[in-house]
Each structure stands twice: as structure tokens, then as C-alpha cells.
PAKEBA-87180 format. One line per field, with one value per residue: residue number from 0; x, y, z of N, C-alpha, C in turn. Coordinates in steps of 0.2 Angstrom, whole numbers, padded with zeros to 4 digits, always signed. Each point is the difference from the previous one (the first is absolute). Layout:
# PAKEBA-87180
seq	NUM; ...
n_px	X; ...
n_py	Y; ...
n_pz	Z; ...
ca_px	X; ...
ca_py	Y; ...
ca_pz	Z; ...
c_px	X; ...
c_py	Y; ...
c_pz	Z; ...
# end
This chain:
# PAKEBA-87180
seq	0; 1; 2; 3; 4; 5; 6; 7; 8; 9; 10; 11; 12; 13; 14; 15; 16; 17; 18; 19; 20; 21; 22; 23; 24; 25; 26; 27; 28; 29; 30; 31; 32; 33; 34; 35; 36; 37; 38; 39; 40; 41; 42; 43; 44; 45; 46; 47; 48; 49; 50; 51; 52; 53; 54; 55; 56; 57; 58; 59; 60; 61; 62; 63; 64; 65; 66; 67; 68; 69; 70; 71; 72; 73; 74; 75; 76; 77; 78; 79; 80; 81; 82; 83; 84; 85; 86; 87; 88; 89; 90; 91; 92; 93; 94; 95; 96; 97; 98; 99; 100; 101; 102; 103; 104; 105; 106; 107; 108; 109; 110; 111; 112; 113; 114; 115; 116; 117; 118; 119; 120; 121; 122; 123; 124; 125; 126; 127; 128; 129; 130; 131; 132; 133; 134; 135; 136; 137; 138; 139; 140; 141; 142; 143; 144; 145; 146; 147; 148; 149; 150; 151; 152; 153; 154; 155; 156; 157; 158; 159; 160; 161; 162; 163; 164; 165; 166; 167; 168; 169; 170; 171; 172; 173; 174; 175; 176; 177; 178; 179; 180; 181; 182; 183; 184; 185; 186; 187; 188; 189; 190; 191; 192; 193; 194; 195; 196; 197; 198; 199; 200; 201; 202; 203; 204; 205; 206; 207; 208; 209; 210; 211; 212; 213; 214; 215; 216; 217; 218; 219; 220; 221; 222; 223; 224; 225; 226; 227; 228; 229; 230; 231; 232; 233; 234; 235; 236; 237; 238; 239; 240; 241; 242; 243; 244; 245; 246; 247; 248; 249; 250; 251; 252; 253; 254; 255; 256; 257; 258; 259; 260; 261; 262; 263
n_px	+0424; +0001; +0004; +0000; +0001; +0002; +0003; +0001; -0002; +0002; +0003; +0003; +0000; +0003; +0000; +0000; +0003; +0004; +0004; +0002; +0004; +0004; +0000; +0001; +0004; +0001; +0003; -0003; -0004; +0002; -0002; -0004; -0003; +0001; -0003; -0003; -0002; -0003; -0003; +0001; -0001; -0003; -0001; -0007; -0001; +0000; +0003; +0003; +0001; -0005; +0002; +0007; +0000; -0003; +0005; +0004; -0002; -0002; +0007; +0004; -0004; +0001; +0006; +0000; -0002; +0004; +0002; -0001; +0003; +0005; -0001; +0001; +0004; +0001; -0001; +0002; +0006; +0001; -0003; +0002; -0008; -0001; +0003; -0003; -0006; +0000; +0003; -0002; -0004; -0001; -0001; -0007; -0001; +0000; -0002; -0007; -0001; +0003; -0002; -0005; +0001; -0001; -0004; -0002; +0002; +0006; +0000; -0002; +0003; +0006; +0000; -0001; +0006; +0004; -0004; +0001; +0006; +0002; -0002; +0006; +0006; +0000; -0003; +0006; +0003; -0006; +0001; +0002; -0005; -0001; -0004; -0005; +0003; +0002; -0004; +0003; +0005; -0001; +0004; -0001; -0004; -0002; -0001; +0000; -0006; -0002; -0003; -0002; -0004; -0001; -0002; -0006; -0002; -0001; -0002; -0002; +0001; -0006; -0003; -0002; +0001; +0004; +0001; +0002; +0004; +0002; +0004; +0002; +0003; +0002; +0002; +0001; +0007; -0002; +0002; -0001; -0007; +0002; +0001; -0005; -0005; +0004; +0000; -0006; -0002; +0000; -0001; -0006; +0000; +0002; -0001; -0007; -0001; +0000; -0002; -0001; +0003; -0001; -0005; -0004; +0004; -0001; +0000; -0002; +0006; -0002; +0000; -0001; +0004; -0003; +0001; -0007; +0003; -0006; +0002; +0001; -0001; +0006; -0001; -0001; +0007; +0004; -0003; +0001; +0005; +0000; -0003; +0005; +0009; +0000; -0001; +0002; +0005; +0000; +0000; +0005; +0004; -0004; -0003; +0004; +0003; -0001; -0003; -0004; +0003; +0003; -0006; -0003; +0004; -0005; -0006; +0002; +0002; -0004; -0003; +0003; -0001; -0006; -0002; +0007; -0004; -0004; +0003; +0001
n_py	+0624; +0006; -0001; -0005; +0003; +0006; -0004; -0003; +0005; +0001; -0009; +0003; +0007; -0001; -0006; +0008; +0005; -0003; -0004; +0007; +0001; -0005; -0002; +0006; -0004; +0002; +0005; +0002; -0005; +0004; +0007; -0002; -0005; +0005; +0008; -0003; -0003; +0005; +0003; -0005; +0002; +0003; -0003; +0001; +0002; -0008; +0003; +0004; -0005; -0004; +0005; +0002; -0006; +0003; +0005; -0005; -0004; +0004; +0004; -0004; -0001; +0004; +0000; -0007; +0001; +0007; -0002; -0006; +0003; +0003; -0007; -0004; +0007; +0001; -0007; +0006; -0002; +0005; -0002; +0008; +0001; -0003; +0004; +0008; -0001; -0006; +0006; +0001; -0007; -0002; +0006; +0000; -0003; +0003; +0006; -0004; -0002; +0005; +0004; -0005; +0001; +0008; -0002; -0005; -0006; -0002; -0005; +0006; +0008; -0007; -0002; +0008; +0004; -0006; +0002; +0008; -0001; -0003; +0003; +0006; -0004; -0002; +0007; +0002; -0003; +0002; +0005; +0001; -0002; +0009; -0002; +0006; +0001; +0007; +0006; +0007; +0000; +0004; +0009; -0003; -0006; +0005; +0003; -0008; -0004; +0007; -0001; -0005; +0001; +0004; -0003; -0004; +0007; +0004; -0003; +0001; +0007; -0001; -0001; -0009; -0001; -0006; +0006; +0005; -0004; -0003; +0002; +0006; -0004; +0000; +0009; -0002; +0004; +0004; -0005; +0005; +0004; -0006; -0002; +0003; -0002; -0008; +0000; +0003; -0009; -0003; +0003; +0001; -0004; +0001; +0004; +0000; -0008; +0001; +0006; -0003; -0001; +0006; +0002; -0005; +0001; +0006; -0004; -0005; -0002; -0007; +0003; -0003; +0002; +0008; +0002; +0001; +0002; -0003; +0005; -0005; +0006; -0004; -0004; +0004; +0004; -0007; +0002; +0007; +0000; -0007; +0003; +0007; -0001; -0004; +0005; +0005; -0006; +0002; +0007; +0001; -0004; +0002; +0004; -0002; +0001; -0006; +0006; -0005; -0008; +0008; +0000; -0006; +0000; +0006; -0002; -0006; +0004; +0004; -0003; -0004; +0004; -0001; -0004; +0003; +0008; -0002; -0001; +0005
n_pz	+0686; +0000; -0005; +0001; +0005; -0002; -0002; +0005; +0004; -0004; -0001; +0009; -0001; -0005; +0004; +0003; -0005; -0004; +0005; +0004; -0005; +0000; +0008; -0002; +0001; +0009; +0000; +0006; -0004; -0007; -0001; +0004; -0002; -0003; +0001; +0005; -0009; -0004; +0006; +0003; -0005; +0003; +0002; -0004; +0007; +0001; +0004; -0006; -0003; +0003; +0005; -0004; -0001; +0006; +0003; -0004; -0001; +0005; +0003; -0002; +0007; +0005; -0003; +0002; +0006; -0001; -0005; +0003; +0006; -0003; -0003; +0007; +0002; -0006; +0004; +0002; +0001; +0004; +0008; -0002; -0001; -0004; -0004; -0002; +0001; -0005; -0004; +0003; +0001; -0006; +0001; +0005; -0002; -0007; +0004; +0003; -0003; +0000; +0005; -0001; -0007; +0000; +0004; -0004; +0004; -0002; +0005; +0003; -0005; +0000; +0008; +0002; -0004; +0002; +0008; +0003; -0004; +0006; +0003; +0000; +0000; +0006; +0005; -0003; +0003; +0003; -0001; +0004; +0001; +0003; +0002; +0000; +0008; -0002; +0004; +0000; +0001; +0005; +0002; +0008; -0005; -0003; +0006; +0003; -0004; -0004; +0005; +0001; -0008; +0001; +0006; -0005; -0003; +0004; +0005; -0004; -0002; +0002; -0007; +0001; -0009; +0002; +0004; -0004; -0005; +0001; +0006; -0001; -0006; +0008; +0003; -0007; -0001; -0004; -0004; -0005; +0003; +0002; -0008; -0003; +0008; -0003; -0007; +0001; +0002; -0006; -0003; +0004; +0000; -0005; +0001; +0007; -0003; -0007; +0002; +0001; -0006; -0003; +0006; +0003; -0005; +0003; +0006; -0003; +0004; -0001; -0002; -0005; -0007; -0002; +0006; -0002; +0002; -0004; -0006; -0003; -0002; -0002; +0003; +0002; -0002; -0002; +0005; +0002; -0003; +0001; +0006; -0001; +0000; +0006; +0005; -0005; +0000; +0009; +0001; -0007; +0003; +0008; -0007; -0004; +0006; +0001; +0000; -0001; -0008; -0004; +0003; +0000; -0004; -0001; +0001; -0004; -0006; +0001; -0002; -0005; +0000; +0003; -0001; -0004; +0002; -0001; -0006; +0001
ca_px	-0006; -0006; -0001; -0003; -0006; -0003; +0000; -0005; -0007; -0002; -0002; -0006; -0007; -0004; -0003; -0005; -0003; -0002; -0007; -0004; -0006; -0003; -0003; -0002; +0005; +0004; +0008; +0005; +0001; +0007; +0005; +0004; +0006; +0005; +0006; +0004; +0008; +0004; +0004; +0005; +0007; +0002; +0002; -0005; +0002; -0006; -0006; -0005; -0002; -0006; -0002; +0000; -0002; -0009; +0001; +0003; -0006; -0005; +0003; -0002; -0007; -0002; +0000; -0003; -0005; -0003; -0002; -0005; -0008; -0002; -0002; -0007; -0006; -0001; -0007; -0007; +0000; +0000; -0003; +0005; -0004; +0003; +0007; +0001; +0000; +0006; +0008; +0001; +0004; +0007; +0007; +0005; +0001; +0005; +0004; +0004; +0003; +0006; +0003; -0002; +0004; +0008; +0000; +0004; +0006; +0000; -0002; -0009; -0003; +0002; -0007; -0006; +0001; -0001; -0006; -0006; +0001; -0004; -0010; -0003; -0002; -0008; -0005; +0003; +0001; -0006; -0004; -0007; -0004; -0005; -0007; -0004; -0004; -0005; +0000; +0005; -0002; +0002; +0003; +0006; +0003; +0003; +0007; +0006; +0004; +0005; +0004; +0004; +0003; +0007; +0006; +0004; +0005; +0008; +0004; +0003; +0001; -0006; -0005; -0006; -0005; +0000; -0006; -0006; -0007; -0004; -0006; -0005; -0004; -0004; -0003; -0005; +0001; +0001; +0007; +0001; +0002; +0005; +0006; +0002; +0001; +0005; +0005; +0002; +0003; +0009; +0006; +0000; +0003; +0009; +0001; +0004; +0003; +0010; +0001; +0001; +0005; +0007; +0000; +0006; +0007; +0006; +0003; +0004; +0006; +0003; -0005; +0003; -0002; -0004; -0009; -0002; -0003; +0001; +0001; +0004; +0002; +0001; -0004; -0009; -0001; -0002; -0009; -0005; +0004; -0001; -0005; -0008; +0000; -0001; -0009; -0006; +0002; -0003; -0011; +0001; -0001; -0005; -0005; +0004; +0004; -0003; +0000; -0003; +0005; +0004; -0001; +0002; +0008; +0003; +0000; +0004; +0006; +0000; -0002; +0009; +0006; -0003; +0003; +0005; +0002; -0001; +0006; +0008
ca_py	-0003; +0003; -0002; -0005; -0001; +0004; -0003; -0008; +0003; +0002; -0005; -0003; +0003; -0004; -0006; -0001; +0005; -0005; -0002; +0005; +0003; -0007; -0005; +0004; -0001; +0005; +0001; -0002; -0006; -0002; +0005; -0002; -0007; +0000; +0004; -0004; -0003; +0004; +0006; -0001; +0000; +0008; +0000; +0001; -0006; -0004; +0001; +0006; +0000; +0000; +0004; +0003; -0002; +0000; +0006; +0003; -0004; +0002; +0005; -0001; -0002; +0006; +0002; -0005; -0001; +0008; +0001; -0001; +0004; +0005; -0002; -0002; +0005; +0003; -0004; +0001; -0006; +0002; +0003; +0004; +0000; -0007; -0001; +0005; -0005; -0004; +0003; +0004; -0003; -0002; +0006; -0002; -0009; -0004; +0005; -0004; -0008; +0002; -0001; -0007; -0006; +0001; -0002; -0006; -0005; -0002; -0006; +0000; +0002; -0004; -0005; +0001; +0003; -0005; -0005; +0004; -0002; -0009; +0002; +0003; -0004; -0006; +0002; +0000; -0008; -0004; +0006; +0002; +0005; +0001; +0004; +0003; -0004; +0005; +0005; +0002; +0001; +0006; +0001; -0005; -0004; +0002; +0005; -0004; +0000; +0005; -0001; -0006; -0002; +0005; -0003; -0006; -0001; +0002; -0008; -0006; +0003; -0001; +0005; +0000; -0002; -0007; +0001; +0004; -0001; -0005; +0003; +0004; -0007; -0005; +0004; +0003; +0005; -0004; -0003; +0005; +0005; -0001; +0002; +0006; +0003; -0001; +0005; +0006; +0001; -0002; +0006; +0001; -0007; -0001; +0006; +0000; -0005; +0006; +0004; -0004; -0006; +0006; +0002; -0006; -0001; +0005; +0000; -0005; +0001; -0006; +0001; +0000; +0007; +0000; -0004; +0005; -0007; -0009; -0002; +0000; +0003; -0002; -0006; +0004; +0003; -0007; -0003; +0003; +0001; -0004; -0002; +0004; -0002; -0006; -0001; +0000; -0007; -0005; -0001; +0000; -0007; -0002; -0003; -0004; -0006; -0003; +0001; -0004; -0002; +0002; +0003; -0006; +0001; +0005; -0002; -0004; +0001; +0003; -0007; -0002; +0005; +0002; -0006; -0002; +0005; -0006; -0005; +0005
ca_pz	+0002; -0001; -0010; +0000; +0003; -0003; -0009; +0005; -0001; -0007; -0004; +0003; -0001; -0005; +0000; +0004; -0003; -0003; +0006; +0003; -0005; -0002; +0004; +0005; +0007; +0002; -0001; +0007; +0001; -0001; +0005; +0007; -0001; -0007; +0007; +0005; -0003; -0003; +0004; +0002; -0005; +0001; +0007; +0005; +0002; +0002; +0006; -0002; -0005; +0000; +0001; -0005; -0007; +0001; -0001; -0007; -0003; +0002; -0007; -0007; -0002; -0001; -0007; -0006; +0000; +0000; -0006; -0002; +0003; -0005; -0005; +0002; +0000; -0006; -0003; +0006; +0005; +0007; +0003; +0004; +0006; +0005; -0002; +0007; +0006; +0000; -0003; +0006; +0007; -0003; +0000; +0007; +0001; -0002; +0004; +0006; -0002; -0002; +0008; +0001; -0003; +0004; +0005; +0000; -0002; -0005; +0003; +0002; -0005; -0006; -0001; -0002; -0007; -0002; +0001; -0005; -0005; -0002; +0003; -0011; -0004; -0003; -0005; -0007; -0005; +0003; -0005; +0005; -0004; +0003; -0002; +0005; +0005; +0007; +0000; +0001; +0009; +0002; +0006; +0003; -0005; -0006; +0003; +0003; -0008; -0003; +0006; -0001; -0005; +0003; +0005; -0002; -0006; +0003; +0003; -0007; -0004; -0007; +0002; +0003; -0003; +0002; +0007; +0000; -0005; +0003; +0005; -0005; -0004; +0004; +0003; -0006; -0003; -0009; +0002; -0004; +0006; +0007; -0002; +0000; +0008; +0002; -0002; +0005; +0008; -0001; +0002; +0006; +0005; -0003; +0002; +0007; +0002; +0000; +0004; +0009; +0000; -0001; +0007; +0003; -0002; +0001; +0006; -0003; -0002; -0003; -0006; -0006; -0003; -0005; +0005; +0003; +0008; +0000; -0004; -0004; -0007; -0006; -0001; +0001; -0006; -0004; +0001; -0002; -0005; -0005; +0001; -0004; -0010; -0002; -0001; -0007; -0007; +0003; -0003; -0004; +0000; +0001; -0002; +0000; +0002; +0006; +0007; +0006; +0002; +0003; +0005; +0002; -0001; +0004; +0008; +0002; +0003; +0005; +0007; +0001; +0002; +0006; +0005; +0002; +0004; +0008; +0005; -0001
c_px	-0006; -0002; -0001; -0010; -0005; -0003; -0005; -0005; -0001; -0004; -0008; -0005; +0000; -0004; -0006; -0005; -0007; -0007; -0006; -0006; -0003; -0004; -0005; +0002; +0003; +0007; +0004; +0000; +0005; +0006; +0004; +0005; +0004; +0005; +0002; +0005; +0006; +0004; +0004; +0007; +0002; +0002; -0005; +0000; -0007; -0005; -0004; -0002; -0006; -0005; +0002; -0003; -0008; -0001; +0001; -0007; -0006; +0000; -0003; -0007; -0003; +0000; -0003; -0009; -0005; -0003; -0006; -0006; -0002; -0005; -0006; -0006; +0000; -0003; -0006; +0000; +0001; -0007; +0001; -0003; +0003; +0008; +0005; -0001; +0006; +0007; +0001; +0003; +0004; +0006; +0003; +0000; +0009; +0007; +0003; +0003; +0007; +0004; -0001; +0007; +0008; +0001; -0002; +0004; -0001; -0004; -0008; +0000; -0002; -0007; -0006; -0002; -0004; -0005; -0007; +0003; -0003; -0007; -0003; +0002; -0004; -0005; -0001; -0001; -0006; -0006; -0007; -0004; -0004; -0006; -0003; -0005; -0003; +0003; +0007; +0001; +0002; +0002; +0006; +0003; +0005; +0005; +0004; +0002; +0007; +0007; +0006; +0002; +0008; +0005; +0003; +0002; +0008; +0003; +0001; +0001; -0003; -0006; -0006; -0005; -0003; -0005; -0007; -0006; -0003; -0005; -0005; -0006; -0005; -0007; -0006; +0000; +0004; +0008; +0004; +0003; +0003; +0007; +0002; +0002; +0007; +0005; +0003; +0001; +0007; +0004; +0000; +0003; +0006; +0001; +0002; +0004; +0009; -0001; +0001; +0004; +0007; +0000; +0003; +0004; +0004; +0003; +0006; +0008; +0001; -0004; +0005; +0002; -0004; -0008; -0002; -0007; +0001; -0004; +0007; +0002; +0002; -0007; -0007; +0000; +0001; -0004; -0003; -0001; -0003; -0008; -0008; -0001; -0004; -0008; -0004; +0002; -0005; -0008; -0001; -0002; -0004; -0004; +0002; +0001; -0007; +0002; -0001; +0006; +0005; +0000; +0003; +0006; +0005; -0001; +0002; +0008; +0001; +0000; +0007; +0004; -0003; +0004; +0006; +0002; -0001; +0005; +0003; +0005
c_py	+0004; +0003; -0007; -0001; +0005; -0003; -0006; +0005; +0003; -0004; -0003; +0005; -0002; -0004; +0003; +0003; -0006; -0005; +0002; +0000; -0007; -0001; +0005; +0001; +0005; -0001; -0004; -0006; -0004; +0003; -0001; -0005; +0001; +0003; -0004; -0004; +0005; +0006; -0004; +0000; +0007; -0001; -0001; -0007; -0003; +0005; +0008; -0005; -0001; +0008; +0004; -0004; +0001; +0009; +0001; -0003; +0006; +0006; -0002; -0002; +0008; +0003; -0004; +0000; +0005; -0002; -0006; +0002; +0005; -0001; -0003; +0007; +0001; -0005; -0002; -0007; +0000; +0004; +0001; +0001; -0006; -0003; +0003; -0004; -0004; +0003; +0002; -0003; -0006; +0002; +0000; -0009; +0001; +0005; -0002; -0008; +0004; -0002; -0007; -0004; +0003; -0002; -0008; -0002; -0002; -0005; +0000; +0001; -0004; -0005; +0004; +0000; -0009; -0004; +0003; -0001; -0007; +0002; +0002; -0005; -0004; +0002; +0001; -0007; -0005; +0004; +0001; +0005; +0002; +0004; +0003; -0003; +0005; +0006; +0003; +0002; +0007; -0002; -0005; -0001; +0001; +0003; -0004; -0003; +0002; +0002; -0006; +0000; +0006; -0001; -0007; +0001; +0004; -0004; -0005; +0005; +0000; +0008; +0001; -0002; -0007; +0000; +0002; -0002; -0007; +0002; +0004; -0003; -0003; +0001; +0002; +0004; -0002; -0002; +0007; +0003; -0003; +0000; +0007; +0004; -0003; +0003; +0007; +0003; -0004; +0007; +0004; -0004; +0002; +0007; +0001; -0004; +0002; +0003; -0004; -0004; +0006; +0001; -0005; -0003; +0005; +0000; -0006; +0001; -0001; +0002; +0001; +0006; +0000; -0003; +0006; -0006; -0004; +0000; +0002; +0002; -0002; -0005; +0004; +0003; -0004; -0005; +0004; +0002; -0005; -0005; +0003; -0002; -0009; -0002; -0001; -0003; -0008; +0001; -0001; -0009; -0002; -0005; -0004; -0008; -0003; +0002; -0001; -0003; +0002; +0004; -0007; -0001; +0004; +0000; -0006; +0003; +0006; -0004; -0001; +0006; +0003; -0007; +0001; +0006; -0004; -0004; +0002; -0004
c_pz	-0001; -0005; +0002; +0003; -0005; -0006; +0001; +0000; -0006; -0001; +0004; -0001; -0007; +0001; +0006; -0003; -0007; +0003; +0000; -0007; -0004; +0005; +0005; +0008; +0001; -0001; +0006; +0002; -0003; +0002; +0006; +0000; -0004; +0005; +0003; +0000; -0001; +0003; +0004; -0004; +0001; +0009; +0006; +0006; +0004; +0003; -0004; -0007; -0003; -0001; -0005; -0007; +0002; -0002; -0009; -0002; +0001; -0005; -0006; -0004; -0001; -0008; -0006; +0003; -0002; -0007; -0001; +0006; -0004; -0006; +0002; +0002; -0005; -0004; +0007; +0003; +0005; +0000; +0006; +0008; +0008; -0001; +0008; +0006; +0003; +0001; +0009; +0004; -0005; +0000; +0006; +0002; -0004; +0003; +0006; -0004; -0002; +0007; +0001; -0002; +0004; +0006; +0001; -0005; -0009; -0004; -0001; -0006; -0006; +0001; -0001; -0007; -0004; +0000; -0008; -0008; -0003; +0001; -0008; -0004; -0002; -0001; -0008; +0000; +0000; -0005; +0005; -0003; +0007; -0003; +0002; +0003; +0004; -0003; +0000; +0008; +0001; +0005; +0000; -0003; -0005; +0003; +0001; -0006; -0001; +0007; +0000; -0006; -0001; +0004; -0003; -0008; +0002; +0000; -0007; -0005; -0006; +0001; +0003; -0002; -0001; +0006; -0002; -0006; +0002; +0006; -0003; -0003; +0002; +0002; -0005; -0003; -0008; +0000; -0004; +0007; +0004; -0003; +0000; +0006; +0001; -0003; +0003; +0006; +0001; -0002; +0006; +0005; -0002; +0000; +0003; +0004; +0000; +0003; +0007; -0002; +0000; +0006; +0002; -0002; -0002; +0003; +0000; -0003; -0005; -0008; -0006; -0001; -0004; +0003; +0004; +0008; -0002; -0007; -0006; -0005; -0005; -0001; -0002; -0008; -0004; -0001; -0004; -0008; -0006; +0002; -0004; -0007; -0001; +0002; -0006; -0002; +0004; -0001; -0007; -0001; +0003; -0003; -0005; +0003; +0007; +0008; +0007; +0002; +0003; +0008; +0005; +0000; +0006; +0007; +0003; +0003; +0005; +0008; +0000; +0001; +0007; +0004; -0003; +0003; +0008; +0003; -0005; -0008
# end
């Protein structure tokens, strides 16, 4: 079962690798609900598995995300001055959402994961447009921001960027630079976000093999494996294919696989 499960995430970091670079979407919104199906064929059982398919997803964001933070500095798309600000207490928001999600039920994580999946899709599928309405905010503001967007990408195993560009956006900063501040506080988020998923899941009896806390190895290296190669064929089409409609498509069924994590 775990040449099964390994091969299932080949095929799924295909499709997220792909995605990612067509639709510009996070990796863990398909990540998660793929897991949740698919580790239990290895044993993982109800009550860790949410928890580990948030930890493997996070992992694996750290290594698919690093290469395009890397590319948005090297087209000066970060600005690192106000980036710094944000990276700090992201690191710690998405450090404590690790002990958060280990510390509830199956049950809460499934309806939260679920309620803010339906919240982004409709943003997606409504195509809100925000505009600038004000100045940039300092201090408080910006702290609890990057604060929250950290404890709530933990908790759904995403990088944050579905939070963070829009806010950003709002706030009047160029839609360029909040892509770029979110891409590299998506590796930070997924960084430290592992790190708090391997701490609070070492203690865990009940753990597969081949799992280092509450994330799963085979599945991290098969994600990782086929997601870098299917990025460049997804921006490759891009320009290509009708994006918006396809953005529509996708957040419809996000919504159906959100409401069927809901009632189980």
C-alpha cells in the first residue's frame, strides 16, 4: 500500500504542480483532501489523519514554493523591507497552528479546513476585484495580519497566499509586491509550520512508517517529485487556455469536495 500511495501522489503532485503554474493556486488546497483519502491505505487512522495530510502538504510546500520566492526576488518583486516585518510573526502564527490543529478534534479541523475552502472559493468564483482604498497600515495591524495568516495557513496546510494578496491588495500595495511578500512568507509559513507538525507528532504511537511526526514521507517525496516537473507545462498553457473560465470550474469543485469533507 505504500507503492500505492507513493504512485497516487506522483500523479496528484502532477495535477498540483500543473494547476499551480496554470491557475496560480496554492498546492494545499488540493493536497489536503487528496491525503486524507489516501493515507489511510497505509494505516493512518481517523483521529491523526487530518493532522498529517496538513503537516505532508506544508512540507511539500516548502520545496515547491522556494523556487518561485526565489524568482519573484530576482525580478525585484519583493519588498524585503516590509516582507521582514510580516516573515516573523508568520513563522510564529504558523508554529503555534501546528499545536492548534494537534490539539483539536477531527471533526473541528474538517469544518474549519472546510468552511475557509468554500470562503476562497467564491472569492475565486465571484472574481472580486479589490482596489485601493487606503494607505498601508503599520504596526498592530500588519503584526496581527501575518499573525493570523500563519495560525490559519497551518491549520489548512496552505501557504498563505489566498490571505495575504488580497489583504495586501486592499491595503494599496502593487498587486506584483503582495505576490511577491506572499510567496516568501509562504515558505516561511511551510517551514515552520513542519516543524511544529514533526514536534507534535513524534509522540504519536500510532504513526505509520516512513513518518517523521505528522508528516509522511513517501507521499512528500511523490508530490515533490512530479510537481516541479509539471509547473512549467501549466504556465506554458496559461496563455493559451481561458483562465478565468477555468478558475470558475475549479472553484466549483473545491466547494463539492469542501461540503462532501462536511458530511463525511
Amino acid at each position: 500500500m505504500i507503492l500505492t500511495v507513493f504512485i497516487s501522489c506522483i500523479v496528484l503532485g502532477s495535477a498540483v504542480g500543473f494547476l499551480a503554474g496554470l491557475l496560480g493556486i496554492g498546492g494545499g488546497l488540493i493536497i489536503v483532501p487528496a491525503l486524507i483519502y489516501l493515507l489511510p491505505m497505509v494505516g493512518v487512522s481517523p483521529d491523526i489523519v487530518f493532522p498529517m495530510a496538513l503537516g505532508t502538504s506544508l512540507a511539500a510546500i516548502v520545496i515547491t514554493s522556494s523556487s518561485a520566492a526565489f524568482a519573484h526576488h530576482k525580478n525585484t518583486n519583493i519588498p524585503w523591507q516590509l516582507a521582514k516585518k510580516l516573515m516573523v510573526l508568520v513563522a510564529v502564527g504558523a508554529f503555534i497552528g501546528a499545536f492548534i490543529a494537534d490539539s483539536l478534534s477531527a471533526e473541528l479541523l474538517t469544518g474549519f479546513f472546510s468552511i475557509i475552502v468554500i470562503l476562497l472559493a467564491l472569492y475565486m468564483l465571484l472574481s472580486i476585484k479589490i482596489t485601493k482604498t487606503r494607505a498601508l497600515p503599520t504596526g498592530y495591524v500588519l503584526q496581527l495580519l501575518s499573525f493570523i495568516t500563519g495560525i490559519t495557513s497551518s491549520l489548512m496546510g496552505i501557504a498563505g497566499g489566498a490571505i495575504l494578496v488580497p489583504s495586501l491588495s486592499f491595503f494599496g500595495l502593487p498587486v506584483r509586491h503582495a505576490i511577491g511578500i506572499a510567496t516568501a512568507c509562504g515558505v516561511v509559513v511551510a517551514l515552520f509550520g513542519s516543524i511544529g507538525y514533526i514536534i507534535t507528532g513524534l509522540n504519536q504511537a500510532d504513526l505509520p512508517q516512513w513518518s517523521l511526526g505528522y508528516i509522511y514521507l513517501p507521499a512528500l517525496l511523490g508530490i515533490v517529485i512530479s510537481s516541479s516537473l509539471a509547473a512549467p507545462l501549466g504556465v506554458k498553457l496559461a496563455s493559451k487556455l481561458p483562465i478565468k473560465i477555468l478558475k470558475k470550474f475549479f472553484a466549483v469543485f473545491l466547494i463539492f469536495v469542501a461540503l462532501k469533507m462536511m458530511l463525511g
